[in-house]
Structures are given as C-alpha cells and as structure tokens.
C-alpha positions as CSV (number, residue, x, y, z in Angstrom):
1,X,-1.0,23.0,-21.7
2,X,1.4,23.1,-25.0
3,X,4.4,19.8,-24.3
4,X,7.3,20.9,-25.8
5,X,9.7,18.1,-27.5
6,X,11.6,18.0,-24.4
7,X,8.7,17.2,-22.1
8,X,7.5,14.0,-24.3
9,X,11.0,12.8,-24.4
10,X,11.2,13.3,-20.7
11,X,7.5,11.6,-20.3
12,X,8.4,8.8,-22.6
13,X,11.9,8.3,-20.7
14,X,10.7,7.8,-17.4
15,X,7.6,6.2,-18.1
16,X,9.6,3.5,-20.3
17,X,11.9,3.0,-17.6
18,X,9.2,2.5,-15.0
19,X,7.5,-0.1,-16.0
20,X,10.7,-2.3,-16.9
21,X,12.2,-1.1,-13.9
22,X,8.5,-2.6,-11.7
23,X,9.3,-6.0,-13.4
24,X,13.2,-6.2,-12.7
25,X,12.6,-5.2,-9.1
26,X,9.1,-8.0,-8.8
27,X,11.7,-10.5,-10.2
28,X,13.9,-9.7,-7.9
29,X,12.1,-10.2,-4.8
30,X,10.0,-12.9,-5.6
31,X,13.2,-14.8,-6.6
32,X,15.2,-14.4,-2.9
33,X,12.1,-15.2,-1.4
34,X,11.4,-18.3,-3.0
35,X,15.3,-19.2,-2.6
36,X,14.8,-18.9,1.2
37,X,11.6,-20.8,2.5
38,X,12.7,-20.8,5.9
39,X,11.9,-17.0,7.1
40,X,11.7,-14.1,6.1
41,X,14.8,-12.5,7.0
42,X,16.5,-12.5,4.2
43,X,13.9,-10.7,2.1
44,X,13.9,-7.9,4.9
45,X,17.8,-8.0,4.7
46,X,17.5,-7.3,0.7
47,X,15.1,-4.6,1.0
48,X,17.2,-2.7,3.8
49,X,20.5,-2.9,2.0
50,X,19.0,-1.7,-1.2
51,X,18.7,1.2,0.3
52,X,22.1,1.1,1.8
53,X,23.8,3.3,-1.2
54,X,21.6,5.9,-0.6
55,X,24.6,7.1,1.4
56,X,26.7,7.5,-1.3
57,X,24.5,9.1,-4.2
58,X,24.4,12.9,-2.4
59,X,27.9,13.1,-3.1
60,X,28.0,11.1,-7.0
61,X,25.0,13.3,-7.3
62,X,26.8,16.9,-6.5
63,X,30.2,15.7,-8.3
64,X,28.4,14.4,-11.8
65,X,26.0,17.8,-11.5
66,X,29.3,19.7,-12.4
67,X,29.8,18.3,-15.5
68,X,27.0,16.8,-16.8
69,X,22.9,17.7,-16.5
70,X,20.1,15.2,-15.9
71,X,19.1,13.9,-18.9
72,X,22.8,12.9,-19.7
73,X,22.9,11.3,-16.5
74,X,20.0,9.5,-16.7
75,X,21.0,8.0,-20.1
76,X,24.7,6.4,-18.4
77,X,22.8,5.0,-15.4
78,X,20.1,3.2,-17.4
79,X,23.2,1.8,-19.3
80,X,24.3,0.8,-15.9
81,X,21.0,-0.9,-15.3
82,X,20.9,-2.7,-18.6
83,X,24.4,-4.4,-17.6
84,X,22.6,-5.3,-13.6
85,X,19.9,-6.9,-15.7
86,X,22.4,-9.4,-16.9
87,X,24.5,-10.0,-14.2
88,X,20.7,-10.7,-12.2
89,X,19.8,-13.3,-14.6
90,X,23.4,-14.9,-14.4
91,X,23.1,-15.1,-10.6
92,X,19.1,-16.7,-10.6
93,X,20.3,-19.4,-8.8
94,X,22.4,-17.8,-5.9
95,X,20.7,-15.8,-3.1
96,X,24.3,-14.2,-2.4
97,X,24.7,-12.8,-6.3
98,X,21.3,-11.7,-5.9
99,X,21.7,-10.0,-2.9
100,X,24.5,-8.0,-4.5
101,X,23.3,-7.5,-7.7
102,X,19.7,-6.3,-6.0
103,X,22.5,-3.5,-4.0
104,X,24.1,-2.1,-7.3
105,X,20.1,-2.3,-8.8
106,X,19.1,0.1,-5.8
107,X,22.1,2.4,-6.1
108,X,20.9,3.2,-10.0
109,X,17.7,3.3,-8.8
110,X,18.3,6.1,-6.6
111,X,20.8,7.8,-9.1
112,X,18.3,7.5,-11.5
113,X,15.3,9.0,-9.2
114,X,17.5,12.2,-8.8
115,X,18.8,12.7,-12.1
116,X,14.6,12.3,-13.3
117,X,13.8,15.2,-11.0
118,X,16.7,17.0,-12.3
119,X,15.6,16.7,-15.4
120,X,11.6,17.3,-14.7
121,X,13.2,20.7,-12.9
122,X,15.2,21.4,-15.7
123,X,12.3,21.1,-18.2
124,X,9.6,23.0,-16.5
125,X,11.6,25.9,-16.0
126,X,9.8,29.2,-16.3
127,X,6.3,28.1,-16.4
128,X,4.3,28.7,-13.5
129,X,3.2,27.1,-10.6
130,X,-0.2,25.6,-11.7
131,X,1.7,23.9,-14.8
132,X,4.2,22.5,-12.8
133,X,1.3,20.8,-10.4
134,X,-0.2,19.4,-13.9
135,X,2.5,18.8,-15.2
136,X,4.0,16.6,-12.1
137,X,0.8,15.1,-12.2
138,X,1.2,13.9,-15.8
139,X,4.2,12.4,-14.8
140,X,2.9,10.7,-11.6
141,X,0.1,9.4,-13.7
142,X,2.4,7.8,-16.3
143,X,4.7,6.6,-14.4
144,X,2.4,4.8,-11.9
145,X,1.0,3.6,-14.2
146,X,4.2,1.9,-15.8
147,X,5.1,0.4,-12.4
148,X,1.3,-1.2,-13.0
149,X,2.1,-2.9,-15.7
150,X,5.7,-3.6,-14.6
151,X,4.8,-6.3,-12.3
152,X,2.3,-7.7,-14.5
153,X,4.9,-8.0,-17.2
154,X,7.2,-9.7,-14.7
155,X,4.3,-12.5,-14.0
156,X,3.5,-12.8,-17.2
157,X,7.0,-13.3,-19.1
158,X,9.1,-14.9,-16.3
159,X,7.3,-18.3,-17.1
160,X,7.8,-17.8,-20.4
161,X,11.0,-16.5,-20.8
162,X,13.0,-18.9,-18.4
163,X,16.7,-18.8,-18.1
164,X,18.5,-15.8,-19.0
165,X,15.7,-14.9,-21.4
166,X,13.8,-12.4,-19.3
167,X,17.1,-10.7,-18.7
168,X,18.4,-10.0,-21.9
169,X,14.7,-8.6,-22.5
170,X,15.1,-6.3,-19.9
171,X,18.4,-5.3,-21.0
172,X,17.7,-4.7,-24.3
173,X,14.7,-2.5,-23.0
174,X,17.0,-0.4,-20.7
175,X,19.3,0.1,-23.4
176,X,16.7,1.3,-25.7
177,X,15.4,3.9,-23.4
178,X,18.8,5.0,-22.7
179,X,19.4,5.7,-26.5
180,X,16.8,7.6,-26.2
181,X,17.5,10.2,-23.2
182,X,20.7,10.3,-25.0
183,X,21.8,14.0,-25.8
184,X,25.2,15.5,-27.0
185,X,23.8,18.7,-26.7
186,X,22.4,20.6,-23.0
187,X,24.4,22.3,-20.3
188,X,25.9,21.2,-17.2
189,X,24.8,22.4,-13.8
190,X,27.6,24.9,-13.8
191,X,27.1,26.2,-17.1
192,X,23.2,26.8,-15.9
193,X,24.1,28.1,-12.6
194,X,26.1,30.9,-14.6
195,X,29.3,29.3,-14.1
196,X,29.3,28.6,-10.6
197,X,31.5,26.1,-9.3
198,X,29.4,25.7,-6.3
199,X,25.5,24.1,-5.8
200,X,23.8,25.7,-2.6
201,X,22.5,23.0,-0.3
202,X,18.7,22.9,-0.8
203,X,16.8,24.4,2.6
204,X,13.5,23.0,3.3
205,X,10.8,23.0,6.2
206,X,11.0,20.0,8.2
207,X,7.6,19.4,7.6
208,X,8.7,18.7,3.7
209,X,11.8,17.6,4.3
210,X,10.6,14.9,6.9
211,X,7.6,13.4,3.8
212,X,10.8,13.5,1.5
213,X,12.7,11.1,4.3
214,X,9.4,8.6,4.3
215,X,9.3,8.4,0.8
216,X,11.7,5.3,0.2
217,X,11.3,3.7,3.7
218,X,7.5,3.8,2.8
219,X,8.1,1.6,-0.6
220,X,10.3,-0.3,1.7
221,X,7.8,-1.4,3.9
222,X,5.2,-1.6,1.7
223,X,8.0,-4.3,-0.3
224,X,8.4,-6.1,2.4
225,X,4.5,-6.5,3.9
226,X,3.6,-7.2,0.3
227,X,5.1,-10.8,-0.2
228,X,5.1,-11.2,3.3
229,X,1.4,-11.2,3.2
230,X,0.7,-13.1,-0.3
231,X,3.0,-15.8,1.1
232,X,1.1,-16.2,4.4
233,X,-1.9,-17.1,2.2
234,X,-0.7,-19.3,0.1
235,X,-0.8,-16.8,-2.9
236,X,1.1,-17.1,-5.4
237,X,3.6,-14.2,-8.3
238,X,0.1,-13.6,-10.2
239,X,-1.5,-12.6,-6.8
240,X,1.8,-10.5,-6.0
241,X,1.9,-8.7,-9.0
242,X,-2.0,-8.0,-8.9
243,X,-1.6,-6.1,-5.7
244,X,1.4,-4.2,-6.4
245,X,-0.2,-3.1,-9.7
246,X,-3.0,-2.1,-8.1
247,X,-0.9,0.2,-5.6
248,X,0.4,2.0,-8.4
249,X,-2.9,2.0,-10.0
250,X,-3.8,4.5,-7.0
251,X,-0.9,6.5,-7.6
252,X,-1.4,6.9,-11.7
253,X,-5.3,7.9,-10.6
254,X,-4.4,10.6,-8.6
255,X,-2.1,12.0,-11.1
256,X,-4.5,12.2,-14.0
257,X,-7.2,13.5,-11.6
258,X,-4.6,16.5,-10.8
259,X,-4.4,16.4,-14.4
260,X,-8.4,16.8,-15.4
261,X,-9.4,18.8,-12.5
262,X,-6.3,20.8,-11.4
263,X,-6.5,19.6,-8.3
264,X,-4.5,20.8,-5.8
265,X,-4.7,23.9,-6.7
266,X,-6.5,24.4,-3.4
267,X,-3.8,22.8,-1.0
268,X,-5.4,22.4,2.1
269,X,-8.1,20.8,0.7
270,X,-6.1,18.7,-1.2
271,X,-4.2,17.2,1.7
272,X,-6.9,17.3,3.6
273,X,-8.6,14.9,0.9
274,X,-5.5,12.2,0.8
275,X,-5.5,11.9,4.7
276,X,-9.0,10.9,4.4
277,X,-8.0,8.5,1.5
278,X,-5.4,7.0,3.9
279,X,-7.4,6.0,6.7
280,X,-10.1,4.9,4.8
281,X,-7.5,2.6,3.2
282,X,-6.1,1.5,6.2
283,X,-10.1,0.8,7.6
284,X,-10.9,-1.3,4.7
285,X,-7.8,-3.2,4.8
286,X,-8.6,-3.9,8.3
287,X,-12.0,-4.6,8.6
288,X,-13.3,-6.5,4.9
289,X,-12.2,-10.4,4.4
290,X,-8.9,-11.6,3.1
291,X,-9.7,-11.6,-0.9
292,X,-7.8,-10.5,-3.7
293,X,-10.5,-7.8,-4.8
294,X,-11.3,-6.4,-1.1
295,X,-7.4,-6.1,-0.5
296,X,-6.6,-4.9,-3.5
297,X,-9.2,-2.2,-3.7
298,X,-7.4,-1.3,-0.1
299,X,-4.1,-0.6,-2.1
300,X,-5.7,1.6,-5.1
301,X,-7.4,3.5,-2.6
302,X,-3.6,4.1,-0.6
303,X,-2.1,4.7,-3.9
304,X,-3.9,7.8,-4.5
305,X,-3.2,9.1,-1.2
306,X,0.4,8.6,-1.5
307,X,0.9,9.3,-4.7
308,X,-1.3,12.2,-4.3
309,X,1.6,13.5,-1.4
310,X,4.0,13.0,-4.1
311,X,2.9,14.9,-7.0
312,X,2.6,17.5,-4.0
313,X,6.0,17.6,-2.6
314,X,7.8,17.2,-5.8
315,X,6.1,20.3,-7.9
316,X,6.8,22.1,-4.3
317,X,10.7,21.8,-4.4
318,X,10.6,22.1,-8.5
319,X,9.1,25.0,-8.7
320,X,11.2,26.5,-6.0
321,X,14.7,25.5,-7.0
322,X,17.2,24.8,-9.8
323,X,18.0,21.9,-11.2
324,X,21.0,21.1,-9.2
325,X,20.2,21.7,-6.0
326,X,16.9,19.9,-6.6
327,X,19.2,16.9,-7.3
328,X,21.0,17.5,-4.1
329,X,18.0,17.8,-2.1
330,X,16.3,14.5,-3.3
331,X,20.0,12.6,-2.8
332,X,20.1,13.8,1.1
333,X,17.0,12.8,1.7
334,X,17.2,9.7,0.2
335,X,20.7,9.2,2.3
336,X,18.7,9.9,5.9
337,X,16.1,7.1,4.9
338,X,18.3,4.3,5.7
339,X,18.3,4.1,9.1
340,X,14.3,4.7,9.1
341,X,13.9,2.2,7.0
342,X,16.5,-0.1,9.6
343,X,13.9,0.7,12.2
344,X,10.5,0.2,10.0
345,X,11.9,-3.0,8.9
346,X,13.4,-3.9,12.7
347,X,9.7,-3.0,13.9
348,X,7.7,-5.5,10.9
349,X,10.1,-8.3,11.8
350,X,9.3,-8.1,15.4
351,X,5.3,-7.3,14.5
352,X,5.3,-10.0,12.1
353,X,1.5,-10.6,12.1
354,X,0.8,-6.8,11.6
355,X,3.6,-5.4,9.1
356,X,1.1,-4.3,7.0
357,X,0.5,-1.5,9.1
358,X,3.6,0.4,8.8
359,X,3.2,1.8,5.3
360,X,-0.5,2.9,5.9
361,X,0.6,4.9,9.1
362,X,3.6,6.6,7.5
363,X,1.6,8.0,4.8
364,X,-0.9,9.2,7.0
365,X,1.8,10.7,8.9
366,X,3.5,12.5,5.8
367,X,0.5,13.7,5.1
368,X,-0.7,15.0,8.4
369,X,3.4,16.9,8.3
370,X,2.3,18.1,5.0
371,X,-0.4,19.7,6.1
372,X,1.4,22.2,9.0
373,X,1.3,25.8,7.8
374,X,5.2,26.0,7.5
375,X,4.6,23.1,4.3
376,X,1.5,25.0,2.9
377,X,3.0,28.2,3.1
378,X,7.0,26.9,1.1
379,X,4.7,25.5,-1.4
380,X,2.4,28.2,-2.3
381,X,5.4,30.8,-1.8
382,X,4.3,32.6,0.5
383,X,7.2,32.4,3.0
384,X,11.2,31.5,3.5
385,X,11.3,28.2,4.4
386,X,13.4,26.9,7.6
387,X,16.7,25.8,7.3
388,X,16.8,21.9,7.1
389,X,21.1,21.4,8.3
390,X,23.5,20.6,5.7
C-alpha cells in the first residue's frame, strides 16, 4: 500500500491531535469530579452537555463545506482548541468555568471528528475498497493508540506541571499540529463537487445509520462508568488513566490487525468475530474479581470490538460518498446522539451500581444492527441503501 504525502500528513494530524486531545479531556473530568465529592451528578451533567452542540455542527458543518475543505478546517478548529486549553487551565478552580469550557471543548471535538473524515474521504479517493478498509484501519490503529497514551500523559504531567503549566503545554501542542494541517492550497467542497452550490443529504440504511447514532453516547457512557467505578474503589488518576488506555489499547489492536491480515475483507465473519469479542468482554468484566489487570484486560478486549465496528462503518460511508456529504452525514448523526445519550446517562444514574453495563450492551447492539443484510449489502455495494430522512 504506497502513502502518498497527503496520507502521512493526514496520519500524523490526527494521531497528534488524539493523544493531546485523551489528556485534555482525562484532565477534564477527573478535575469536576474531584471538585464535587458529594455525587455524581455533576460529572453525568458534564458528559451530557458536551454533547449538547452536537446540534449545531450539522449546519457549521454544511455552511464551512462551501468554502473551505477538511484539512483547512481542521487546522482553524484545533486553533480553537489550543485557546479552550487555556481558558481550562484559568478556570481549574471553578466547577462552573469548567463546565463551560468542557461545552465549547466538545463542540471542537465534534467539528473536528467531521472535518477528519472529510479529510480521510477526501484523501482516499479513487482507491478501492480493500485500501480504504486498510487504510481506516491504519488510522484506527494510530489514533487509538494516541488516546492510549493521552491519558497516561495527563497522569503523568498534571502532578508535575501544576498551575497553568499543563495548559500552555497542551496549547502549544494543539497549535503545533494545527500548523501543520495548515494548507493555502486544496479545493472547497463546491469546487470538488463541480461547482455545485448544493451537498446531497447522505442516505444510509438504518442499520448503519443507527451504529453511527451509538457512537458518541457509547464514549459517553463509557466516560461516565469509568470514574464512577475507579472512585467507588478507592482508585485513584493513575488507575483511571490505566483503564481508559487500555480501552483504546483494544481499539488500536483491532486496527493494526485489519491492517496485517486484511481483515474484514470477509464482512460477516468479521462482525460476527467483534460480537463474540463483546460478550466475552462483558463475561469477564462480570464474572473475574475487582483488579486493575482482570478489569482492564475486560476493556482491551471491548476495545477491539468497538473499535473493530468503527473501522467498519467508517470505510463503509468513505468509500461510498464524497467528502462533503460524508461531513454531513457524520454531523446528523452526531446531532440525534444527544438525546440517547440523555437517556443512557438518565438510565446509569438511576442503575447506579450497574452503569457499567450500558456501554458493553450498546456495542453489542451496534454490532448485532451491523450485521442485518441491508448493512452488509451498503458496504460491500451490492445494493441502494434505504433512505435515512433528512
């Protein structure tokens, strides 16, 4: 597989961003949690109105697209996320600040997710379908393994670098990156689309439409059961970071696996494999004692099944679609997660004492959806796929 120069800038970009990105957001919550000892509702509060601006980005999405592609934009909004680094460290010591900055954080975040597959879409065009697998799953594998290190970073430097120390580090590094993705040269969405004032709303089969929705309230509830359950046992950052870097851990594995083997090339075995990687996670989690290793080797093993679902639904709509509308697509769905994520949360608040369960059955339920013959047959081509309403 030849990687052109835009491809490693692309890899470096994202993977750069990722893990910086992993120890702004660990800093984050482990900060309102320990400013609010009395409950946990303010942490659950955080984690559903980050989530709140995916609302707004389908529509910043389709009006930048028309002037700008997705490298460009992921250059400003990084710039954007250099500044929230700041204004995060300024407000350490008030939960309301956080709150609000941890809002505006989310809203780049999302941005930022869209404009990357933009990008990735623009940058794979013309090669064919197995490359775009690989290729997804070289990014998967990078980035995962970035968010690895992210919290580890976070543990690691926040004693260290107290004050405002650790935030001018992570601005600086946002900045950096954004130099890099950079360009004064590429097209615009219209310019690609052959002038065309207009991007097509993306149609989908529910059955990949509905994985897309679960994405983000997934990594909500897996957020939110994370310190929930380090702080029930007395655990303390290093443990926190441990786990979530283990989680991604899973999801880097699976991506270099699809990168060695090609895997996936044979879909329904391929789903049929991360289903069985789900429940197994969720049995082990279940049944073996409350240590770091046992849990953790839980998480690595639910990584790779949903990052595995991932690297599948994104080289689906990619290799189908043009950059803009792929933009579109991954804004919309990012929009309807909200109010799942409202009821997830809603649902691990009242279920306290078994929150951890929610993440484990969504991805088993993405997957299982991922699996009906309407999903197989969009990604392999094979058929038009449903109308998903505008």
């Amino acid at each position: 597989m030849k990687i052109s120069r835009e491809l490693t800038v692309f890899l470096v970009c994202s993977t750069v961003y990722r893990l910086f990105s992993g120890a702004l957001l660990v800093s984050l919550t482990w900060t309102i949690l320990n400013q609010n000892e009395d409950g946990y509702l303010p942490l659950a509060l955080a984690i559903f109105c980050s989530f709140i601006p995916a609302f707004v980005t389908p529509i910043m999405i389709k009006r930048l697209s028309a002037r700008t592609n997705g490298r460009q934009m992921s250059s400003w909004f990084l710039v954007c996320l250099a500044g929230l680094s700041l204004v995060a460290g300024a407000c350490r010591d008030l939960t309301v600040g956080l709150l609000i900055v941890n809002l505006f954080v989310w809203l780049i975040f999302m941005l930022l997710e869209a404009s990357l597959d933009m990008w990735f879409t623009q940058v794979q065009r013309g090669m064919d379908e197995a490359t775009v697998r690989r290729i997804s799953g070289a990014t998967t594998a990078t980035s995962q393994a970035a968010l690895m290190i992210g919290p580890l970073l976070a543990a690691g430097l926040m004693p260290i670098l107290t004050g405002m120390r650790f935030s001018i580090l992570l601005c600086i590094s946002f900045l950096l990156v954004a130099a890099v993705c950079h360009t004064r040269n590429g097209s615009t969405m219209t310019e690609a689309l052959g002038g065309s004032t207009a991007v097509t709303p993306a149609k989908l089969p529910l059955t990949l439409f509905i994985p897309m929705v679960l994405i983000w309230p997934i990594l909500g509830a897996f957020n939110f059961m994370l310190p929930v359950y380090v702080a029930n046992h007395g655990w303390a950052l290093f443990e926190l970071g441990v786990m979530d870097a283990v989680f991604g851990m899973g999801m880097a594995l699976i991506g270099l696996l699809i990168i060695l083997g090609n895997t996936g090339r044979n879909l329904l075995i391929f789903l049929s494999g991360l289903i069985s990687l789900a429940v197994a996670s969720a049995l082990v989690w279940l049944l073996v004692p409350d240590t770091l290793v046992l849990k953790a080797l839980s998480l690595l093993i639910l990584g790779m099944a949903f990052g595995g679902a991932r690297v599948h639904i994104r080289a689906a709509i990619a290799y189908r679609y043009s950059e803009a509308v792929v933009g579109l697509c991954v804004s919309k769905a990012n929009a309807l997660a909200t109010p799942v994520l409202l009821l997830i949360l809603s649902l691990q608040l009242a279920l306290i004492d078994v929150a951890w369960l929610m993440p484990f059955l969504m991805i088993m339920l993405s997957i299982a959806l991922l699996l009906q013959s309407s999903a197989i047959r969009f990604a392999q081509g094979q058929a038009n796929a449903a109308p998903v309403g505008t």
